[in-house]
N, C-alpha and C positions, 0 to 999 in steps of 0.2 A: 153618759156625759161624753162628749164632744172631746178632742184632744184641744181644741181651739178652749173650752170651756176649761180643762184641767189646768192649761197653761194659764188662763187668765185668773181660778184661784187660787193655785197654787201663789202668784205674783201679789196678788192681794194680801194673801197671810205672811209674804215672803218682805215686803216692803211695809207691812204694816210690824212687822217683828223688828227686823234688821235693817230697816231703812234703805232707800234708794240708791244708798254710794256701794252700801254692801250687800245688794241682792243682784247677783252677776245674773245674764241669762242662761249659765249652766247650771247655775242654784236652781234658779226656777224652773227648766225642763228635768235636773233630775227629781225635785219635788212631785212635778206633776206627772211623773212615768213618761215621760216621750223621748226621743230623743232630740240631739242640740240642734240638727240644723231644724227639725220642726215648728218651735217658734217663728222663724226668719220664714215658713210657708204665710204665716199669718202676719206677720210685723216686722217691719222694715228693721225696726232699731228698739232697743228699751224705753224712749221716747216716746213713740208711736203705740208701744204697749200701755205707756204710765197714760196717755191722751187717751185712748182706746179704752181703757178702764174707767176713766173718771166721766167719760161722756155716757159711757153703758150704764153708771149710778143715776147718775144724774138723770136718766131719760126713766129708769127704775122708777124714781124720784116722784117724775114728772105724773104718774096715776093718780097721783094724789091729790094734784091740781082740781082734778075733776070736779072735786065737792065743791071749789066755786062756779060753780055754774047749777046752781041748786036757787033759783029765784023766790024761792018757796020760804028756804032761809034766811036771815040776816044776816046781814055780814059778819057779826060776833058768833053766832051759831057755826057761820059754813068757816071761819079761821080755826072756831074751838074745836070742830069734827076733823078739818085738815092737821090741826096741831097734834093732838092724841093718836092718829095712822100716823104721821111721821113718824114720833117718837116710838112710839111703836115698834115703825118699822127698824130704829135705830138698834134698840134694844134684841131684838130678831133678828138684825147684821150688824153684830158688831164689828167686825173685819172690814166692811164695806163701809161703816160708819167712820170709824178710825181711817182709810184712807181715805175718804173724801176732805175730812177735816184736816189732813198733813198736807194734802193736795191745791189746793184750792186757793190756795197761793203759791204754789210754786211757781219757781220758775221752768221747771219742766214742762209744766199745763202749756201748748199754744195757743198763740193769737188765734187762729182757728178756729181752737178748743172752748175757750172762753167766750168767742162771740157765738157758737153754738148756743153755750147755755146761757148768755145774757139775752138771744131771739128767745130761748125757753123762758126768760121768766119776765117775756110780756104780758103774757097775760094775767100771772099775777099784782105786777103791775099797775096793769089797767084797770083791776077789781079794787085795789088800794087806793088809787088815784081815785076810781066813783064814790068809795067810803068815805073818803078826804071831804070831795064835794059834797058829801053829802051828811057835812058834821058827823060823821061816828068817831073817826077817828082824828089826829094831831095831823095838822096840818106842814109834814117833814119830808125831806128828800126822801126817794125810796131805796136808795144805797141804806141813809141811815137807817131808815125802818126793818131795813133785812137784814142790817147788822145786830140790832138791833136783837132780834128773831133768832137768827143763826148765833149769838151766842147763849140765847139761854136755851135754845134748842141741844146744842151741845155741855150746857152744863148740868139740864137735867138727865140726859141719857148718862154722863158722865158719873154722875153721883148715883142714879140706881144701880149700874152697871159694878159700880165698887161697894158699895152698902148693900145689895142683893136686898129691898125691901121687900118687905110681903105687902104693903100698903102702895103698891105702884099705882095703880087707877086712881090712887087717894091724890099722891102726888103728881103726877102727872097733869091732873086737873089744878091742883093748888097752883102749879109753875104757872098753865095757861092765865089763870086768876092772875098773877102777876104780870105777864107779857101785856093782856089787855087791861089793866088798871094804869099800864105805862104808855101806852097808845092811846086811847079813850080822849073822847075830848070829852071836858068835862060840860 
């Protein structure tokens, strides 16, 4: 691992513990074994770390896209296959789940940062927008729709994460069951 890499989980475990006002950057490089001015080779400021982290998840994130563009699927199929890798992937980072979720409205995140990942999520977008047209799903802004998504997204990683179910694949799929009986045009 990279000292660039240390520094940046050590900051993840570090802001996702003890929050953003209370994780100095000498917390975080002596967590991550380097020394202080090391960070400052990589990052201007703890700002530029907390943007630099949230874009590296998000772009993480972004492989997951992929399975829409599966023509072969439906659209319910290729949401249901993207929903279960997420979550997934949630429950498999937790540390990176939990920051993105504290993040993603901060005020930290910048303008920059944010339109980064609103360019990322055209094309989900544009796959929602064709479902729309093409009656599968409710005909709603796609802020709502992915509000929508992102909360139950994070409340089922949420509740396996604390209940430690052995029935995960059971519910995982029950949640999706949910999401799309709330989207669906009837």
């Amino acid at each position: 691992m990279t000292k660039k890499e240390k520094i940046m989980q050590s900051a993840i475990r570090l802001f996702c513990s003890l929050g953003f006002q209370n994780t100095s950057t000498t917390k975080i490089t002596k967590d991550a074994g380097v020394g202080t001015g090391t960070l400052f080779l990589y990052f201007k400021s703890k700002d530029e770390l907390v943007n630099q982290l949230y874009l590296e998840i998000k772009k993480e994130m972004q492989v997951y896209h992929q399975i829409f563009s599966r023509p072969s699927l439906s659209f319910k199929e290729q949401l249901n296959a993207f929903w279960v890798d997420v979550v997934q992937w949630g429950l498999d980072n937790p540390d990176k789940f939990k920051f993105m979720m504290q993040f993603k409205n901060s005020p930290y995140i910048s303008k920059f940062t944010m339109d980064e990942v609103t360019e990322d999520h055209q094309f989900v977008q544009n796959v929602m927008m064709q479902a729309m047209a093409e009656g599968e799903i409710i005909n709603q802004p796609f802020d709502f729709l992915m509000t929508l998504f992102t909360s139950q997204f994070s409340s089922i990683i949420q509740y396996l994460t604390i209940e430690k179910r052995t029935n995960q694949e059971h519910l995982i799929q029950v949640s999706f069951d949910v999401l799309w009986n709330g989207i669906k045009k009837n």
